[in-house]
C-alpha positions as CSV (number, residue, x, y, z in Angstrom):
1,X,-37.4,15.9,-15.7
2,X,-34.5,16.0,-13.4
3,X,-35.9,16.9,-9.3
4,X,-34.3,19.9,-8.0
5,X,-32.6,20.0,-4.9
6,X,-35.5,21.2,-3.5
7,X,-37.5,18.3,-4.2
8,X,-35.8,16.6,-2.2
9,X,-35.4,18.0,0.8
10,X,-32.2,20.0,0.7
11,X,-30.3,22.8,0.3
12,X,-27.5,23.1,-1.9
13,X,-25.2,24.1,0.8
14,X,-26.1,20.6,2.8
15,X,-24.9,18.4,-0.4
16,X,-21.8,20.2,-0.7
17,X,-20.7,20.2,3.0
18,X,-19.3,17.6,5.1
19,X,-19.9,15.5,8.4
20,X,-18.8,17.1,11.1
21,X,-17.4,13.6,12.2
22,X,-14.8,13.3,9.7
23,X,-13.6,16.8,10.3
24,X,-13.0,15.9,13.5
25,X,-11.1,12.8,12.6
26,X,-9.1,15.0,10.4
27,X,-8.2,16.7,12.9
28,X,-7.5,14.0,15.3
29,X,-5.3,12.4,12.3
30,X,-3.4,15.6,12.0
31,X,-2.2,16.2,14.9
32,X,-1.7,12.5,15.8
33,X,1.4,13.1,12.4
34,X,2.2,16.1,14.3
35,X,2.7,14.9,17.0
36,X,4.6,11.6,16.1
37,X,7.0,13.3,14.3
38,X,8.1,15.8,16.5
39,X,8.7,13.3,18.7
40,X,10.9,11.3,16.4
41,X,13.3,14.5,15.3
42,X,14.8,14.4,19.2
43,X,13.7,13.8,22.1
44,X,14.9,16.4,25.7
45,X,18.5,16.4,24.5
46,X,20.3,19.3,27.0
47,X,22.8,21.3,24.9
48,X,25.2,21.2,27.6
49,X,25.1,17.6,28.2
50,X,27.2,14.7,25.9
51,X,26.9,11.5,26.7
52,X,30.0,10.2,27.9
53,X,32.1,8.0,25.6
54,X,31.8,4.3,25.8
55,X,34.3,1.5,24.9
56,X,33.6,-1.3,23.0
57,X,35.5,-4.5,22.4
58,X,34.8,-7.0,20.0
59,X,36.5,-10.5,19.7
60,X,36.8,-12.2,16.8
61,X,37.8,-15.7,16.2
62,X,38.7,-17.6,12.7
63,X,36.0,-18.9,11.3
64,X,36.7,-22.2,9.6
65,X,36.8,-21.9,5.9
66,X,33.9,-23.5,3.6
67,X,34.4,-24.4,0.3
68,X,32.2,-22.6,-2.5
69,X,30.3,-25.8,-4.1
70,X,32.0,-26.6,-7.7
71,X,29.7,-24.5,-10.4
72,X,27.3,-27.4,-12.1
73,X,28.9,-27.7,-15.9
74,X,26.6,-28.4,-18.9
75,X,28.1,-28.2,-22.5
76,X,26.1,-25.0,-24.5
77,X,25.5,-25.9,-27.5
78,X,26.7,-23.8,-31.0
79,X,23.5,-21.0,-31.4
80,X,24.6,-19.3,-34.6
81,X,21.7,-19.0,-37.2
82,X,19.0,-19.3,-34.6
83,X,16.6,-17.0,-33.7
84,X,17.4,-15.4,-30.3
85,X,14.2,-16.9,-28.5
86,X,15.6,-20.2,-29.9
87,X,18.4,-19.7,-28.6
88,X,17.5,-18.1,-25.3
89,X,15.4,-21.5,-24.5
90,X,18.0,-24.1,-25.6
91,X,20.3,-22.1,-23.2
92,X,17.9,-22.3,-20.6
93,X,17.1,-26.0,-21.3
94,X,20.8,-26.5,-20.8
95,X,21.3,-25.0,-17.1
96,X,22.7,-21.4,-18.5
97,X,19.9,-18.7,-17.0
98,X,22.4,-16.2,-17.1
99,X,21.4,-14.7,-20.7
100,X,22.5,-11.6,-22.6
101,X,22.4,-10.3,-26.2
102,X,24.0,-7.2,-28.1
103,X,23.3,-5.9,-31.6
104,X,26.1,-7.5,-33.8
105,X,25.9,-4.0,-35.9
106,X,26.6,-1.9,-33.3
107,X,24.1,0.3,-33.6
108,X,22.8,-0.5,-29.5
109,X,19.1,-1.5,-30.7
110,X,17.1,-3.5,-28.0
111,X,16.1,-7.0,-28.6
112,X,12.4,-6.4,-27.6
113,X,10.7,-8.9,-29.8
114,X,13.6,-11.8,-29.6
115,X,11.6,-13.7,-32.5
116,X,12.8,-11.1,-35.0
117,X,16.7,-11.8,-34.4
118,X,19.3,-14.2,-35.7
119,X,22.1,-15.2,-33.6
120,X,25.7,-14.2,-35.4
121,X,28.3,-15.6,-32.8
122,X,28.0,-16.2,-28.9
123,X,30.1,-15.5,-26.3
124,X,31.9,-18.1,-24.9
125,X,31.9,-20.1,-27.8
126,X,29.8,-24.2,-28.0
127,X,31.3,-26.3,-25.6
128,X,31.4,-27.4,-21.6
129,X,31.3,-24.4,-19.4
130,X,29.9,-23.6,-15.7
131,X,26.2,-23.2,-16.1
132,X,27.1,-19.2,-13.7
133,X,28.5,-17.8,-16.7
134,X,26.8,-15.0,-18.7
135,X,26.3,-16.4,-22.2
136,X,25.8,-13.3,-24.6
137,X,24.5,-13.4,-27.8
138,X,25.6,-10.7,-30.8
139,X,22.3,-10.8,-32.9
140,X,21.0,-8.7,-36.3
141,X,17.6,-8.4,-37.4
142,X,16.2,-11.5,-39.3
143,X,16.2,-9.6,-42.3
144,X,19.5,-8.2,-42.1
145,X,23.2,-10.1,-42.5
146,X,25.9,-10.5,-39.9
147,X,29.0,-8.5,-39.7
């Protein structure tokens, strides 16, 4: 059998009500907020004071130019009739991270489980290229043709 509050020693209203302690830090918390953020809307501006304008000057001198470092090249090789996670890591073995891919039918389905799609052309096509270009893939379904 269960023991009543009774039992126990207490009242119902004593289980149900709080320290007086953490009202009090409440309280203290509350208006601490209150306080801080009345103090960060303005502080004593007088309306019939503006502050009075100020000049700045800045000097600028040439900076000497720097040359972008030449973009790495590595030669992508021809994807067609792989599956796009085949694809996607023989790209990335390559040195091209920067990976896209589109359904080839138009249709705008998302490539969520990559293992399920064929490659049907790439974009820029197999060759040597700089390894900051997007490569994009235009896939289909493994179980459906190319365009």
């Amino acid at each position: 059998m269960k023991p009543s509050w009774e039992d126990i020693g207490l009242m119902r209203s004593d289980a149900i009500r709080a320290p007086r302690w953490r009202w009090c830090t409440a309280g203290l918390v509350s208006l601490l907020l209150f306080f801080a953020g009345a103090t960060a809307c303005g502080g004593d501006d007088s309306p019939g004071e503006t502050p009075a304008p100020t000049k700045t000057v800045t000097e600028t001198t040439e900076a000497p130019a720097e040359t972008e470092p030449a973009a790495e090249q590595a030669v992508l090789p021809d994807m067609v009739g792989k599956s796009l996670q085949d694809a996607q890591d023989i790209a990335q073995a390559h040195g091209f991270y920067l990976l896209d891919s589109t359904d080839a039918t138009g249709m705008d389905r998302f490539q969520v489980l990559d293992r399920n799609w064929v490659v049907c052309s790439q974009v820029p096509e197999p060759g040597r290229h700089s390894t900051d270009v997007t490569v994009t893939f235009d896939v289909v379904k493994d179980d459906e043709s190319c365009p």
